[in-house]
C-alpha positions, 0 to 999 in steps of 0.5 A, a space after each residue: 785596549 782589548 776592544 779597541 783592537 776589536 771594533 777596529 778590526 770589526 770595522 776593517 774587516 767590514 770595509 777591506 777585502 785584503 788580509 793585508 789592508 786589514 792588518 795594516 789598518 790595525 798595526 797604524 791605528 795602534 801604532 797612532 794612538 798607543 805608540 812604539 812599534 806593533 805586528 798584526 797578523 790576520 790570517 784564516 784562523 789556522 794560521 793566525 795563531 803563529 808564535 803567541 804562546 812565545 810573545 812576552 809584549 802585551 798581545 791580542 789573538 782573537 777571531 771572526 769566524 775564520 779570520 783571526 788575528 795576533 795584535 802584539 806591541 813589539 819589543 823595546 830594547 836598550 841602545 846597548 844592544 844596537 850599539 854591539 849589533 853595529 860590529 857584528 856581520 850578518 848571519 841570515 839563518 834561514 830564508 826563502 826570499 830570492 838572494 837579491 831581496 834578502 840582500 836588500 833586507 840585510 843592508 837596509 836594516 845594516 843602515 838603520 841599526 847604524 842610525 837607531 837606538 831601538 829595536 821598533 825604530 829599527 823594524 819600522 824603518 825595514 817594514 816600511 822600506 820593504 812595503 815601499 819597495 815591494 807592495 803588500 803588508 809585512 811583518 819585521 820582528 827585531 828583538 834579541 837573537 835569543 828572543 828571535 
């Protein structure tokens, strides 16, 4: 899994001229063929390592000279978790997205958790709405408040 990761990224990094196309390639060949839910984050090396000396999934930091990239699986949960979500109100801890995008981004995971019983299901239906709506690449991580 290890040097699947890399090739693949080898081979995006030498195909893409975007950090945002890079990691995508790899979060949807990862996401094909090992399934469930994963981030990618490739940044210049500084910046890639955000958060890996937290992560408990099965997770990949690695480096091409000064791009670096953390592979993590997201996190499964129970639908327990989901099931006592869909009573609870929001509460945004932080943001420095323009009010009527992080309105946006509460009501449609608002939805999905409704609909869903899993944490990745959950993350993709918001990641996928938000790349949709506003372009680029970007990153849901949905776990328990505690882990988040």
């Amino acid at each position: 899994m290890q040097q699947h990761a890399i090739e693949r990224a080898r081979q995006s990094i030498g195909e893409r001229e975007a950090f945002t196309d890079v990691l995508k390639d790899v979060r949807d060949e990862f996401e094909g063929k090992f399934g469930g839910a994963w981030h990618c984050v490739v940044a210049e090396e500084a910046n890639a390592a955000i958060g890996v000396r937290r992560l408990e999934a099965p997770y990949l930091h690695v480096v091409f000279g000064r791009v670096g990239m953390v592979l993590a699986q997201a996190q499964e949960t129970n639908a327990d978790i989901i099931t006592t979500a869909r009573s609870q109100d929001a509460v945004v801890k932080e943001s420095t997205m323009p009010a009527p995008m992080q309105q946006h981004a509460i009501e449609r995971a608002r939805q999905s958790i409704g609909e869903r019983e899993a944490f990745t299901d959950v993350l993709k239906d918001v990641r996928d709405e938000f790349e949709g709506k506003f372009g680029g690449a970007w990153h849901c991580v949905v776990a328990e408040e505690a882990n988040a």
